[in-house]
C-alpha positions in Angstrom: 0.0 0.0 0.0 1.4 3.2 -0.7 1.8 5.9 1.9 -0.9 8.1 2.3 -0.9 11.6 0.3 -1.2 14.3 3.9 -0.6 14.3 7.5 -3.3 13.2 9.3 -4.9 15.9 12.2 -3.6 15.3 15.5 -6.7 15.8 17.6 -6.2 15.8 21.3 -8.3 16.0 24.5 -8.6 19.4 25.8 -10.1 18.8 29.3 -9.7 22.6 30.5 -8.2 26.0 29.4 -5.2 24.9 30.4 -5.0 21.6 28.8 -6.0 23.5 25.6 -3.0 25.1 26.1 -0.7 22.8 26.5 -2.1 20.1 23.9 -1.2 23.3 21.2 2.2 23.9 22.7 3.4 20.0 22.4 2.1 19.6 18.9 -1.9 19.3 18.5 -3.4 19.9 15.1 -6.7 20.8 17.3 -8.1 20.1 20.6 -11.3 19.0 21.5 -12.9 20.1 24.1 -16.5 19.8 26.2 -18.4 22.5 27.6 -20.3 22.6 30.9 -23.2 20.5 29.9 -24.2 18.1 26.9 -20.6 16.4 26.6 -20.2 12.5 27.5 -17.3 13.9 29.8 -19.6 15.7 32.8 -16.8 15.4 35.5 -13.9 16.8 32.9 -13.0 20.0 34.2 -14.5 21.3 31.0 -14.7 24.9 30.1 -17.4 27.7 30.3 -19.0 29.9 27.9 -15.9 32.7 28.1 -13.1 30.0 28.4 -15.2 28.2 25.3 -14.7 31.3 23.2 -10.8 31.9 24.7 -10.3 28.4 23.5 -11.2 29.1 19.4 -9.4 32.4 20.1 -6.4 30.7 20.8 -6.3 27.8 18.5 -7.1 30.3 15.9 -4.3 32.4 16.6 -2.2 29.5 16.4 -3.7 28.2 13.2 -5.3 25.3 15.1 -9.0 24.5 15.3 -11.1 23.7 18.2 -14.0 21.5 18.1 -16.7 21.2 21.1 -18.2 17.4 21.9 -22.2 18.1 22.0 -22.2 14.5 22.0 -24.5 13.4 24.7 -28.0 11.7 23.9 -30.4 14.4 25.1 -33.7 14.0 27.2 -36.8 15.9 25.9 -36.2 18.9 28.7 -32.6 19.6 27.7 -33.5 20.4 24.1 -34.2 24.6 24.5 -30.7 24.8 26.2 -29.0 22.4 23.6 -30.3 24.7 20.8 -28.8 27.8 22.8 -25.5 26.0 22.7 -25.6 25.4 19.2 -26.4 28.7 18.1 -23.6 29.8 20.7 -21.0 27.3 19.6 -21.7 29.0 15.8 -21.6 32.5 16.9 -17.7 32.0 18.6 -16.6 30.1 15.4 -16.0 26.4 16.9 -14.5 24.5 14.0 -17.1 21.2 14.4 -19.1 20.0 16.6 -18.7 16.2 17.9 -22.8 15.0 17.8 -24.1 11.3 18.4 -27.6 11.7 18.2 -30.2 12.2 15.3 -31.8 14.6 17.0 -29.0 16.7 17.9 -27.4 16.5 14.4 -31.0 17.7 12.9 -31.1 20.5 15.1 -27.4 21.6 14.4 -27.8 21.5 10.8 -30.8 24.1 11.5 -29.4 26.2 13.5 -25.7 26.4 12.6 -25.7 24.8 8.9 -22.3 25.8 8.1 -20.4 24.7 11.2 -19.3 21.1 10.3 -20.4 17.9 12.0 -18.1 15.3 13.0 -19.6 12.2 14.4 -18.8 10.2 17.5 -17.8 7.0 18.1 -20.8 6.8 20.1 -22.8 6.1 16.7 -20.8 2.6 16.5 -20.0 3.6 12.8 -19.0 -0.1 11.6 -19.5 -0.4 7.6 -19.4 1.7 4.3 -23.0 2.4 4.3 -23.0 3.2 7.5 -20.7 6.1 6.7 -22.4 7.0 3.4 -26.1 7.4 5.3 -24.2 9.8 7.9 -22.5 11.8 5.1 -25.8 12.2 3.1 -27.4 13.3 6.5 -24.6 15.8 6.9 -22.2 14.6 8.5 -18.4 15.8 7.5 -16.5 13.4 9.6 -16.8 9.9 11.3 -14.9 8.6 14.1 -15.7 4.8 13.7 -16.2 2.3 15.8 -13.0 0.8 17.9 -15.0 -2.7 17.3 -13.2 -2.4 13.9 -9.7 -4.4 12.7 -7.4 -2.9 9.8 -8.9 -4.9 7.0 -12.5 -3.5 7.9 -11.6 0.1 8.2 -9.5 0.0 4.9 -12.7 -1.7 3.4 -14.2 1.5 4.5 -11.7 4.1 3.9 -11.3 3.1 0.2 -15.2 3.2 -0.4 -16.6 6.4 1.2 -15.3 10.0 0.1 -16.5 11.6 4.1 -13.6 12.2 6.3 -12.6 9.2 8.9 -11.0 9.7 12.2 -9.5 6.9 14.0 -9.0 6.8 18.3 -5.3 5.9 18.6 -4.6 6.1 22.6 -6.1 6.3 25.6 -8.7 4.3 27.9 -11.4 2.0 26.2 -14.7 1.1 26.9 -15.2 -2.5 27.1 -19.0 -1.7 26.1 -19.8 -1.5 22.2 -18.7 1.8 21.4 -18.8 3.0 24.7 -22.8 2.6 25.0 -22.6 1.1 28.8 -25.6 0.9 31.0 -23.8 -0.7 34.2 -22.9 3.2 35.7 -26.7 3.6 35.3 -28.2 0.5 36.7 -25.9 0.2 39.9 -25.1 4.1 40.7 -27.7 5.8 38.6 -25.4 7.9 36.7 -25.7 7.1 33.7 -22.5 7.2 31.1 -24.0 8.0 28.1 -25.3 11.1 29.7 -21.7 12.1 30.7 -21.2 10.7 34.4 -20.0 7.2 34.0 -18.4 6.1 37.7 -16.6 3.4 35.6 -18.2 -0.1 37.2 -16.4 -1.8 34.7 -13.0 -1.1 36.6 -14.4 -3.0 40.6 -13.1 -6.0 41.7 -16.5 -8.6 41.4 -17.5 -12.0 43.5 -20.0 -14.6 43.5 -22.6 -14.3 46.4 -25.4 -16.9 46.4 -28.5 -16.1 47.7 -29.0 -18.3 50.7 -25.5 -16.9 51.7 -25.4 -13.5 52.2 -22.0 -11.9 53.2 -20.2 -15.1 51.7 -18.1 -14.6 48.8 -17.0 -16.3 46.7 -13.7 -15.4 44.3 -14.3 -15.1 40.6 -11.0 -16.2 39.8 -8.5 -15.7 36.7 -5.7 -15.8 39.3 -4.9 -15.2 43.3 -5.7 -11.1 42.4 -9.5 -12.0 41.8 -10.7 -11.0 38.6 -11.4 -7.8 36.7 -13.5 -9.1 33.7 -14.5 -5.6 32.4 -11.3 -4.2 32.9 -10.0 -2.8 29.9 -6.5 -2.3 29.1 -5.3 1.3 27.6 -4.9 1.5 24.1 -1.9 2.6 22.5 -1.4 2.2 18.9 2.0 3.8 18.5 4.3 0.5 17.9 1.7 0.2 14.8 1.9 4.2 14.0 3.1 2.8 10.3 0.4 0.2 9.4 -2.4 3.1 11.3 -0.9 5.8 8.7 -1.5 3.8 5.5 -4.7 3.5 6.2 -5.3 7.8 4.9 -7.5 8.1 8.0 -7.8 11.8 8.0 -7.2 12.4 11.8 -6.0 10.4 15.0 -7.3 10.7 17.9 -6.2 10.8 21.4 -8.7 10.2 24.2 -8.2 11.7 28.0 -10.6 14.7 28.2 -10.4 13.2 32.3 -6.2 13.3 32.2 -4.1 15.4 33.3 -1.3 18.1 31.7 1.5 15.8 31.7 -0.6 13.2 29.9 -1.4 15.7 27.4 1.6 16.9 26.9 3.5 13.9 26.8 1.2 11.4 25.0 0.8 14.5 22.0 4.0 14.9 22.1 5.5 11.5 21.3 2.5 11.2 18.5 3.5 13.9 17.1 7.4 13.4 16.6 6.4 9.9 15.1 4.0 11.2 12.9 6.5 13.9 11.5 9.4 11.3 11.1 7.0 8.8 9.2 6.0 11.6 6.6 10.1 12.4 6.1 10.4 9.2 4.9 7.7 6.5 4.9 9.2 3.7 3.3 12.5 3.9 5.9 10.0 4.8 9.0 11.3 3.2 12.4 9.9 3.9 15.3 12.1 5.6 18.3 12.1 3.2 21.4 11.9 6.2 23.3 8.9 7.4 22.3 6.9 4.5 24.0 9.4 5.4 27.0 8.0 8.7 27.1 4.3 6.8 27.4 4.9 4.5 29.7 5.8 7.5 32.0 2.6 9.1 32.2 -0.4 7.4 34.4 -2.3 4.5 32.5 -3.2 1.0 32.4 -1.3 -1.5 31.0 -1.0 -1.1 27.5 -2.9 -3.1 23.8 -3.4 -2.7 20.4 -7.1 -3.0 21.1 -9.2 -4.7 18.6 -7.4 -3.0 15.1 -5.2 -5.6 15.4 -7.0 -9.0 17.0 -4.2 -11.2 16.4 -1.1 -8.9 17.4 -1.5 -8.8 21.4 0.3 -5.9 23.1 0.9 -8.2 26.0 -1.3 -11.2 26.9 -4.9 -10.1 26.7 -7.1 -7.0 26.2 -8.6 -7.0 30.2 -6.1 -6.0 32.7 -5.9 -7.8 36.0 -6.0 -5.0 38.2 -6.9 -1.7 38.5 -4.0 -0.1 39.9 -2.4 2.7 37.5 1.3 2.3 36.1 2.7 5.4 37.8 6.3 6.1 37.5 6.0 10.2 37.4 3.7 12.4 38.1 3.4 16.3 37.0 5.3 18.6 39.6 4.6 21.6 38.2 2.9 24.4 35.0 5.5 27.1 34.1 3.5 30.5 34.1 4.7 34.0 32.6 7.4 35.3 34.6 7.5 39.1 35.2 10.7 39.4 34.3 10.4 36.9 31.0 8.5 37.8 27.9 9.5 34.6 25.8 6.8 33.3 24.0 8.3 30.1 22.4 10.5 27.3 23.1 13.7 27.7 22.7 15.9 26.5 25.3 19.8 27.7 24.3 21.9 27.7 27.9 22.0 30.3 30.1 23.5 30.9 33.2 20.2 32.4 35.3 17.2 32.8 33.8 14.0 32.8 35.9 11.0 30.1 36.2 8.0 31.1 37.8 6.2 27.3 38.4 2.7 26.5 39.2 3.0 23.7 41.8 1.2 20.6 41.3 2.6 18.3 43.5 4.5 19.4 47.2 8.2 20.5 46.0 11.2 20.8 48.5 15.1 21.9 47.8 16.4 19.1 46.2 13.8 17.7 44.3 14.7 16.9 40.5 12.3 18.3 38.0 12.3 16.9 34.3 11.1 20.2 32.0 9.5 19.0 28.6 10.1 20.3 25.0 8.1 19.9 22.3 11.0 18.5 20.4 11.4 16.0 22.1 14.1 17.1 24.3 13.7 16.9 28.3 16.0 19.1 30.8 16.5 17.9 34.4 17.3 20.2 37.0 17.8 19.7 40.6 16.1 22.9 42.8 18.9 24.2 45.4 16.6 27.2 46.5 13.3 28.9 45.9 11.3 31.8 46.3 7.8 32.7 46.6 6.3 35.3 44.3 7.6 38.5 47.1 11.0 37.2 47.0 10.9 35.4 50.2 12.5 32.3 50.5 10.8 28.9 51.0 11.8 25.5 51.8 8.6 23.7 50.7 6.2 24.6 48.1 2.1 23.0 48.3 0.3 22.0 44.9 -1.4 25.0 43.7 1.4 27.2 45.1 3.5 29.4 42.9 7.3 29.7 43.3 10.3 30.9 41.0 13.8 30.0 40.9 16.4 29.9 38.4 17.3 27.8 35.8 20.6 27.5 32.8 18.0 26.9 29.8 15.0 28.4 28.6 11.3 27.9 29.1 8.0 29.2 28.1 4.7 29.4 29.3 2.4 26.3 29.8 5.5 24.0 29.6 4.7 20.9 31.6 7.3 19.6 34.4 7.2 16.6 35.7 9.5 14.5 38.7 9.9 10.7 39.3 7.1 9.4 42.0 
């Protein structure tokens, strides 16, 4: 097969303003984000009216585009305020809106016909037909359904003209296309409505009737079992075989992560995506761009069901639900009063001032890893620190701002990290 004739859109999770942010500094072709209602993230941070305009603002200035998930499946009393955020998301300039329901795609394309529509995997998009019925009905793009292996979606992609977009990291449902009713039944909060408490990730036992309080281990091994427990996909070992299938965007999942996911996981998609369209045909992957991966906070990795007979490790389900956690984010840089550098270049220097946003508790001598978008990380070990006034501290609390000095250069919204 030959290579495929453009880049692909990197389209990554924007879970607040912030993680807008940082998603465009580390390499996002555009961000997705949810507002404060109708998205099937409720408990994201998510982003208000103003920060839903700042958010197009910024990608635009960036030449970026920003697209706003309306893709919950509405009950009859949310529809007035569903059609205010339509008209809404048209008069800031989103660049699409992520829809699942009928309903909702009808109503869009009478209120805002010229903002496009892209589809969510939510509709379980599986076949050609299925993807020419969407297009005819408006639709510009379609994420399709993770249910799908390679051979199916290139069965797809070389039949339908409407754009395709493909998930290639993050957490998976092990519903069909995410349409789970166990959050409902046993918490009533119900995940296609946005609130999913993720019941698919609790250790289960047997309990027979006559026998209450006894029971009885549902075992795979001495841990118990996690049936429903899916593993995290991750796609970039097969970044070459995903490419030549000329999906027209990839997309990363994790409106619920944090900044140093975000950072990290776009980050290492977005070098390997670059190198592959240098040179297709002599594409290798980096081993330490799955380094950089395993470093953020997931679930053990698979390939997921594009590639059935391939197994990451040993199975699709993992056996616990305990997070591989080998750093964790120590800190945001923010604008320091005495810096006006806007981009990232990091030459040596002898002092130059950091002003960082704590996110985890920081004493002298902790080791903080900054990260560059090209690919590059910078370790440096804090000796002393101030607070904002000048005063010196010896610890610093998450939320807390501090400055010290560094020999390299930074720029604003750069993500550091530390090992845990």
């Amino acid at each position: 097969m030959n290579a495929p004739a453009k880049k692909p859109e990197l389209l990554a999770p924007g879970g607040t303003l912030e993680k807008v942010r940082v998603a465009l500094r580390y390499g996002a072709d555009a961000v997705y984000v949810g507002g404060t209602r109708f998205s099937l993230r409720a408990q994201a941070g998510n982003l208000d009216d103003e920060e839903l305009a700042q958010a197009v603002h910024l990608a635009r200035r960036r030449g970026k585009k920003l697209y706003w998930a309306l893709n919950v499946f509405p009950h009859p009393p949310e529809l007035p305020d569903l059609e205010r955020a339509v008209a809404y998301a048209a008069e800031i300039g989103v660049d699409g809106l992520i829809v699942s329901d009928p309903g909702v795609i009808e109503l869009a394309r009478r209120i805002a016909p010229h903002v496009p529509l892209h589809l969510s995997t939510q509709a379980n998009t599986t076949n050609a037909a299925g993807a020419r019925f969407w297009a005819r009905n408006g639709i510009r793009r379609i994420n399709l359904a993770r249910e799908l292996n390679w051979e199916e979606i290139l069965a797809v992609r070389q039949t339908v003209g409407v754009e395709l977009e493909l998930f290639v990291h993050g957490a998976l449902c092990v519903s069909y296309s995410g349409r789970c009713l166990l959050s409902a039944f046993l918490n009533r909060r119900g995940a296609n409505r946005g609130f999913c408490t993720q019941p698919c990730r609790w250790r289960y036992h047997l309990m027979e009737e006559k026998r209450p309080g006894e029971f009885f281990a549902v075992e795979e091994d001495g841990r118990g079992t996690y049936i429903f427990n899916s593993r995290d996909l991750c796609l970039l070992p097969k970044l070459q075989e995903v490419l030549r299938l000329g999906a027209d965007a990839l997309k990363i999942e994790g409106r619920m992560k944090g900044a140093h996911y975000v950072a990290t996981v776009v980050r290492a998609y977005r070098l390997a995506i670059d190198r592959y369209f240098e040179d297709p045909e002599g594409f290798v992957a980096d081993p330490a761009w799955m380094e950089e991966l395993r470093k953020v906070s997931h679930r053990p990795y698979t390939y997921g069901l594009m590639f059935p007979d391939d197994a990451f490790q040993e199975a699709h389900v993992a056996h616990e639900t305990d997070y591989c956690r080998t750093h964790t984010l120590a800190g945001i840089v923010r604008r320091h009063p005495a810096s006006h550098r806007e981009h990232p270049q990091h030459g040596v220097r002898d002092r130059l001032p950091v002003l960082l946003e704590a996110r985890s508790p920081l004493v002298r001598g902790v080791r903080l890893e900054f990260l560059f978008p090209d690919g590059s990380n910078r370790f440096f070990e804090i000796r002393e620190m101030h607070d904002p006034a000048g005063r010196p501290v010896e610890k610093v609390h998450p939320n807390q701002r501090v400055q010290f000095f560094v020999p390299f250069d930074t720029f604003p919204d750069q993500v550091v990290r530390t090992a845990r």
